[in-house]
C-alpha positions as CSV (number, residue, x, y, z in Angstrom):
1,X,27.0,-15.7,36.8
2,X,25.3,-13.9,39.8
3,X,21.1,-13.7,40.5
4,X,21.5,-9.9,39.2
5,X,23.1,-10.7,35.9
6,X,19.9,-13.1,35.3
7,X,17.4,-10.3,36.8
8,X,19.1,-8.1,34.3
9,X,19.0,-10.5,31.7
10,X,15.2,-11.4,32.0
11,X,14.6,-7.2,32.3
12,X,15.5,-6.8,28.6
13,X,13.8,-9.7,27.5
14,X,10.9,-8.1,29.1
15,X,11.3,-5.2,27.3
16,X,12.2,-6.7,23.5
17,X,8.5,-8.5,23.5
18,X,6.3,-5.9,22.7
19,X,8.6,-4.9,20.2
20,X,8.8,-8.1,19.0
21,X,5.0,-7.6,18.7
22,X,5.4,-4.7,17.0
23,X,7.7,-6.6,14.0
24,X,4.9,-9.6,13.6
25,X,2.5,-6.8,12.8
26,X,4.8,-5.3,9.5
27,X,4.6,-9.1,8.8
28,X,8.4,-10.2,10.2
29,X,7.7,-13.5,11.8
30,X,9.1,-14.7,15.1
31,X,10.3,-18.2,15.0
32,X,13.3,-17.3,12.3
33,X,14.4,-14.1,14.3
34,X,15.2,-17.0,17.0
35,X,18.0,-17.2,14.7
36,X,19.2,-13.9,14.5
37,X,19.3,-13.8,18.5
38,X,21.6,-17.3,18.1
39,X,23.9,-15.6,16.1
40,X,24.0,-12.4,18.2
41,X,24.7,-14.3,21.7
42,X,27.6,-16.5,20.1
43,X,29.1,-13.3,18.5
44,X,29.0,-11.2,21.9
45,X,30.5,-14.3,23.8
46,X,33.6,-14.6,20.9
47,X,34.5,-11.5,21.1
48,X,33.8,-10.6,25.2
49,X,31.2,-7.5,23.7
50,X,28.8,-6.3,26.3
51,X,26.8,-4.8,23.8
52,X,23.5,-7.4,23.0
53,X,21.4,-7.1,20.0
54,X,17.8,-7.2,20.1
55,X,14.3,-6.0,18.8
56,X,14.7,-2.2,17.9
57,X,11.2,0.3,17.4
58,X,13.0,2.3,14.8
59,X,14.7,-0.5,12.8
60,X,11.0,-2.2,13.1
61,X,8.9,0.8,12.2
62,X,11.4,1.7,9.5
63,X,12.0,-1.5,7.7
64,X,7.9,-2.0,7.9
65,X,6.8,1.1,6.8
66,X,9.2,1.6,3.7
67,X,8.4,-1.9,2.3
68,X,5.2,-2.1,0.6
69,X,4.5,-6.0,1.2
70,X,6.6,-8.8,3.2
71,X,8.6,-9.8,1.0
72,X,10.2,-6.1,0.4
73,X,10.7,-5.9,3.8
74,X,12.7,-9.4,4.1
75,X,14.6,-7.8,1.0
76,X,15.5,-4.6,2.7
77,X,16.4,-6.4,6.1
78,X,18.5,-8.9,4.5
79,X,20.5,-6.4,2.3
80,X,20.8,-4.1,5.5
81,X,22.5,-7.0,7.3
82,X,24.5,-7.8,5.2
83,X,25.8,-4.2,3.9
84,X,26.5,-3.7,7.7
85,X,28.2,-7.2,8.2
86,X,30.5,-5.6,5.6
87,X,31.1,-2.2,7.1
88,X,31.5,-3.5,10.1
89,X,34.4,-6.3,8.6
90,X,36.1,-3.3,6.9
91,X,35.9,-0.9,10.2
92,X,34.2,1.7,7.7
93,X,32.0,2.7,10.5
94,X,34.0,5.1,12.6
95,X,35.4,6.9,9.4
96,X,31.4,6.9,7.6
97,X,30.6,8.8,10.7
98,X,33.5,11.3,10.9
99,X,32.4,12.1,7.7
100,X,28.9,13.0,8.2
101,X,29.1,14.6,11.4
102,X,27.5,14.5,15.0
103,X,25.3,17.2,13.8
104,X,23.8,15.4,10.8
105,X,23.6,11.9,12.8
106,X,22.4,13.6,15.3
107,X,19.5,15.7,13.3
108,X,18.5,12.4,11.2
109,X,18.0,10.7,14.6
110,X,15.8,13.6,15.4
111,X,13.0,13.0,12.7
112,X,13.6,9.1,13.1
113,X,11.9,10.7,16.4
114,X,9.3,11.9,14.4
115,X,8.5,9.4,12.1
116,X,8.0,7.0,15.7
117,X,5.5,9.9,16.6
118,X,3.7,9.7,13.7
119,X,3.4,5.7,13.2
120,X,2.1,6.0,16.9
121,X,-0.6,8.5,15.9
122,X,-1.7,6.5,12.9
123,X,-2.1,3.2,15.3
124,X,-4.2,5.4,17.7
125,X,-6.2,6.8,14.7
126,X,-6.8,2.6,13.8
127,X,-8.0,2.1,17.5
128,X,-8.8,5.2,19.1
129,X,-9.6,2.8,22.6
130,X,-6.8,0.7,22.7
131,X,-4.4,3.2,21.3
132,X,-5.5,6.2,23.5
133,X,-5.7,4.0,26.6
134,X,-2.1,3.2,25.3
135,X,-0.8,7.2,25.1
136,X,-2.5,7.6,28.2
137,X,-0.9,5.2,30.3
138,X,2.7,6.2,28.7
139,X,2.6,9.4,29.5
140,X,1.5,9.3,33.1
141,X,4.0,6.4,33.7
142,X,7.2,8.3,31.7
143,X,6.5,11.7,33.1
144,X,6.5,10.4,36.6
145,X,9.3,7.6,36.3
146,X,11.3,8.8,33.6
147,X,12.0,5.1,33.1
148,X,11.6,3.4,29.6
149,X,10.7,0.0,31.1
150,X,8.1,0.8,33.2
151,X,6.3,2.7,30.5
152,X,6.6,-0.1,28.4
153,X,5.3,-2.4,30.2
154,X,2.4,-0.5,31.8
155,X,1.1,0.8,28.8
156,X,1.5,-2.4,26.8
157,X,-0.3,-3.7,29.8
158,X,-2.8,-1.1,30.2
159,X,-3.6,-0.7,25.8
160,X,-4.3,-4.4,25.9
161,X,-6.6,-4.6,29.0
162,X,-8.5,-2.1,27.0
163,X,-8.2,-4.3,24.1
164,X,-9.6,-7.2,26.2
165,X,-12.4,-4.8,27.2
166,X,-13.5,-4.0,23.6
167,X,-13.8,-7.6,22.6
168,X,-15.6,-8.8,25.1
169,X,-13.2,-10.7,26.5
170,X,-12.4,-12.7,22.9
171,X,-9.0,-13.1,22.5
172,X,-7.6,-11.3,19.1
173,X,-7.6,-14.1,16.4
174,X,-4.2,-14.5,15.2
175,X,-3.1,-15.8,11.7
176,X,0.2,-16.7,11.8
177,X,1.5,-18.4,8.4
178,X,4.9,-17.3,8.5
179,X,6.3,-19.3,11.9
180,X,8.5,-21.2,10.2
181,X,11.8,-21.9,8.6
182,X,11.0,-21.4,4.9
183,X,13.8,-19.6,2.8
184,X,13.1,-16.4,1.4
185,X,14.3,-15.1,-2.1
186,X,15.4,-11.9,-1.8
187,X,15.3,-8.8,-4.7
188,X,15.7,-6.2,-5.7
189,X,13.1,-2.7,-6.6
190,X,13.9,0.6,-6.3
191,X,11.7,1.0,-2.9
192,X,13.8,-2.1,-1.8
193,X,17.0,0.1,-3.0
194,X,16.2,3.3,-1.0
195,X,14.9,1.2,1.8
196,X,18.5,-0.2,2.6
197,X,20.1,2.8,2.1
198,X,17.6,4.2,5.0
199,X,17.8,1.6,7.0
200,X,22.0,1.3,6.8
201,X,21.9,5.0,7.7
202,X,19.7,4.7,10.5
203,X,21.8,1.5,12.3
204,X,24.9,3.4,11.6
205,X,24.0,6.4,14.2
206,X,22.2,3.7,16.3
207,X,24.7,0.8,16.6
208,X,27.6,3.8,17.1
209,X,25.2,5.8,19.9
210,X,23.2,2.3,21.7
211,X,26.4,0.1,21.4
212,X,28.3,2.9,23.5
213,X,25.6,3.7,25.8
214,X,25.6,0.0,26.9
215,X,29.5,0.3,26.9
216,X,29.0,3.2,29.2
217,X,27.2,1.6,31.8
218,X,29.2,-1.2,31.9
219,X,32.2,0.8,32.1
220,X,33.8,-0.9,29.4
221,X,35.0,-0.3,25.9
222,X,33.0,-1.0,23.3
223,X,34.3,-2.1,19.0
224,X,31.2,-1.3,17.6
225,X,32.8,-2.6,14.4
226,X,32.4,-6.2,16.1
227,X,28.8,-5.3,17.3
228,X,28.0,-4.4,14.0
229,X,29.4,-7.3,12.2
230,X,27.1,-9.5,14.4
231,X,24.8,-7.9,14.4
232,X,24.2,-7.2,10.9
233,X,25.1,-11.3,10.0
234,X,22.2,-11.8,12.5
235,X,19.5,-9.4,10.7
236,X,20.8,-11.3,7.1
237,X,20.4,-14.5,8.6
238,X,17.3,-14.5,10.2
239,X,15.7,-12.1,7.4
240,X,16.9,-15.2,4.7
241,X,14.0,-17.5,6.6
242,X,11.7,-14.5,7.1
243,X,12.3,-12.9,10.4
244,X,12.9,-9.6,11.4
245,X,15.4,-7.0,12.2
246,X,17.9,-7.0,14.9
247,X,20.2,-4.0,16.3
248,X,22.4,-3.0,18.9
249,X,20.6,-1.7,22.4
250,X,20.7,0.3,25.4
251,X,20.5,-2.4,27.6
252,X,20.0,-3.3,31.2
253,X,22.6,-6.0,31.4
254,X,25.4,-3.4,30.8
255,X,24.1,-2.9,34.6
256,X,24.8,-6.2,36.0
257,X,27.9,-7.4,37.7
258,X,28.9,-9.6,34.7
259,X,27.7,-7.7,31.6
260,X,29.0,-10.5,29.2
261,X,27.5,-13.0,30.3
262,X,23.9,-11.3,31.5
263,X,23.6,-10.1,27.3
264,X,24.5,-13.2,26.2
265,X,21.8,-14.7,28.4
266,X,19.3,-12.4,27.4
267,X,19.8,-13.5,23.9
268,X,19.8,-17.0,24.2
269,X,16.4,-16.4,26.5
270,X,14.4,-14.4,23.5
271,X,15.8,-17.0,21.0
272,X,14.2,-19.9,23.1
273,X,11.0,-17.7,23.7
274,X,11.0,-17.7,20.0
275,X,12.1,-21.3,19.0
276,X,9.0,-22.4,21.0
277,X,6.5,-20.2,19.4
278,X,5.4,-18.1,22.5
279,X,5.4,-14.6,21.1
280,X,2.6,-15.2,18.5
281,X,0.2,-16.8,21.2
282,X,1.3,-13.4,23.9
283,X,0.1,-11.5,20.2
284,X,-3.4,-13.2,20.8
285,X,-4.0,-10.8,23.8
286,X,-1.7,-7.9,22.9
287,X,-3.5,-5.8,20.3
288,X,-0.8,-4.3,17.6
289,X,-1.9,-0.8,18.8
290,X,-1.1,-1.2,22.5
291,X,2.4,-0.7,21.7
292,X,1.4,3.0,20.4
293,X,2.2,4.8,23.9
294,X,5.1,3.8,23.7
295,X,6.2,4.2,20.4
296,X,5.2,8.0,20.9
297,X,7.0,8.4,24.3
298,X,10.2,6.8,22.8
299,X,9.5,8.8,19.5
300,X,8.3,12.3,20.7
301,X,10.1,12.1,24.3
302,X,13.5,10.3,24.5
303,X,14.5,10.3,20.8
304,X,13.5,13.3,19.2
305,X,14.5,16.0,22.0
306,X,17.5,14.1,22.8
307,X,19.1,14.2,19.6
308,X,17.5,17.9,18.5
309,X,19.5,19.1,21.4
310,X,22.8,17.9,20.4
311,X,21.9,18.5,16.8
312,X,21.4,22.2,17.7
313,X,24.7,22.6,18.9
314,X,26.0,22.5,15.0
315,X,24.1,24.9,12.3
316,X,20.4,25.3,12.9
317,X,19.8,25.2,9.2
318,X,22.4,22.2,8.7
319,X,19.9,20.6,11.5
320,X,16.5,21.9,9.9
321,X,17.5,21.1,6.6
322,X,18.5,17.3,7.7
323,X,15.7,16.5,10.5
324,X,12.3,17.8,8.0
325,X,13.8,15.7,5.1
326,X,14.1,12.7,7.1
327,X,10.5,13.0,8.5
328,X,9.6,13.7,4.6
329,X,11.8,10.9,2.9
330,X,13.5,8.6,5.0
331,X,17.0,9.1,7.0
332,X,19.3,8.3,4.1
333,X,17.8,11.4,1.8
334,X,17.7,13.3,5.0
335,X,21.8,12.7,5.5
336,X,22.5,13.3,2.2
337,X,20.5,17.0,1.9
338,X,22.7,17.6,5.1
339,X,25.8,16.7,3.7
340,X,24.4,19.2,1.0
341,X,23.9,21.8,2.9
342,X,26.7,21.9,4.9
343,X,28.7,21.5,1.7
344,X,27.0,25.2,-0.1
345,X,27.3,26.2,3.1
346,X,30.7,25.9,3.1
347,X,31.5,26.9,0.0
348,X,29.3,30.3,-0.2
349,X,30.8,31.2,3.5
350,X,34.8,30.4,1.4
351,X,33.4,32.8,-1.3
């Protein structure tokens, strides 16, 4: 292992903490999710993946907003990982997707975009300071740099100097309950129900397009079947003592000279930044809302025009259809009025 595989390693770590940040706020606590990283460096080094799993926005904002109370939200991560885990064991992923098409995956992506927007715009409207100084900051730093990372990290920086500011310097008092191992006992509800189904549609498209990415840079084949078998033990697993989600990433470390071995690194570095407490006590000076710029730049920016682009390629009302339902609803209901469309479609245009 070179210098650069650990600078690419600590990069990523870097830029999973405010995300991080962003799952103890939907009540996901960090000590547990040291788990999930555990199981998600041991599975990468088994198999020789180069594809690391770690804190995801979307899986986050999904899993937190479609659970009512903590508990839901343990239930719907836990089920998630384990439906994957499952999937991923049967190597139903490449054949789901086949099925639904690049233009439907593509198009539910797009108002997963939008949803990120729009949880952005709600944290502003909660802090109009911390959050605006937030926006701010992201969009100078993203339209100048076009880099994820830096934008991240300046206006993390930047939302929580403003943060510090407004309080006078008082740190934000933190109540952290749920940093520990206590076993959770999952359920099920209907919002728990339709929650999974969301959230399994939404890692499908993102362990298939952030798992390859990675591959990409690496210049190395990728079985996302094996990413998502670890990946969804690792959500189950760290969900059963209440921690939070976990999902394959574009990451840095597909960079370095040894990809392997950087993303396992990176893991096994946010699982002992976790073990030992330290992203609660980073929380007392990061203010939830100073991850809102770039929420909104990954939402509005990167994810939305991205995947609208590629979505447009198929039928625009396929795409329309798909994209304004999953803003509406949530991605799985937004999949399966795309599959409906494209099926009348189909069938009037046979007529």
């Amino acid at each position: 292992m070179s210098f650069a595989d650990v600078l690419a390693a600590i990069g990523v770590v870097l830029n999973g903490l405010p995300q991080g940040l962003l799952a103890l706020t939907y009540g996901f606590a960090a000590f547990p999710t040291a788990l999930a990283f555990g199981v998600g460096a041991l599975g990468a080094a088994v198999v020789g993946s180069v594809a690391p799993i770690s804190f995801q926005a979307e899986t986050i904002v999904m899993a937190g907003t479609m659970g009512k109370e903590r508990r839901e939200r343990l239930s719907i991560v836990l089920w998630t990982g384990a439906v994957m885990a499952v999937v991923g064991l049967l190597g139903l992923l490449t054949p789901a997707t086949e099925f639904v098409g690049d233009t439907i995956l593509t198009a539910m992506m797009a108002g997963v975009g939008l949803i990120l927007a729009r949880v952005a715009m709600n944290m502003i409207k909660d802090s109009k300071i911390v959050g605006g100084v937030s926006l701010a900051a992201a969009m100078l730093v993203y339209l100048f740099s076009q880099d994820l990372v830096y934008t991240i990290v300046i206006s993390v920086v930047a939302g929580s100097l403003a943060g510090y500011w407004r309080q006078s310097g008082r740190k934000v008092q933190i109540d952290a309950p749920n940093e520990k191992l206590e076993l959770q006992r999952p359920f099920w509800n209907s919002r728990i129900v339709r929650g999974t189904l969301a959230l399994v549609t939404l890692q499908v498209g993102g362990n298939i397009a952030y798992a390859t990415i990675t591959g990409d840079i690496a210049e190395r084949a990728v079985n996302v079947d094996h990413v998502t078998v670890y990946s969804g033990i690792a959500s189950a697993l760290s969900a059963l003592f209440g921690g939070g989600p976990v999902e394959a990433i574009i990451s840095g470390t597909g960079a370095a000279p040894n990809p392997v071995a950087s993303g396992v690194l990176m893991m096994i570095l946010m699982a002992v930044l976790l073990a030992l407490k330290l992203l609660p006590k980073v929380a007392a000076y990061v203010p939830s809302q100073s991850i809102a710029g770039f929420l909104f730049v990954l939402g509005a920016l990167v994810v939305l025009p991205a995947n609208m682009e590629l979505a447009l390629q198929g039928n625009p009302m396929v795409v329309g259809t798909t994209t304004v339902v999953t803003l509406g609803t949530d991605p799985f209901l937004g999949m399966v009025a795309g599959v409906a469309v494209r099926a009348f479609l189909t069938l009037i245009g046979g007529m």
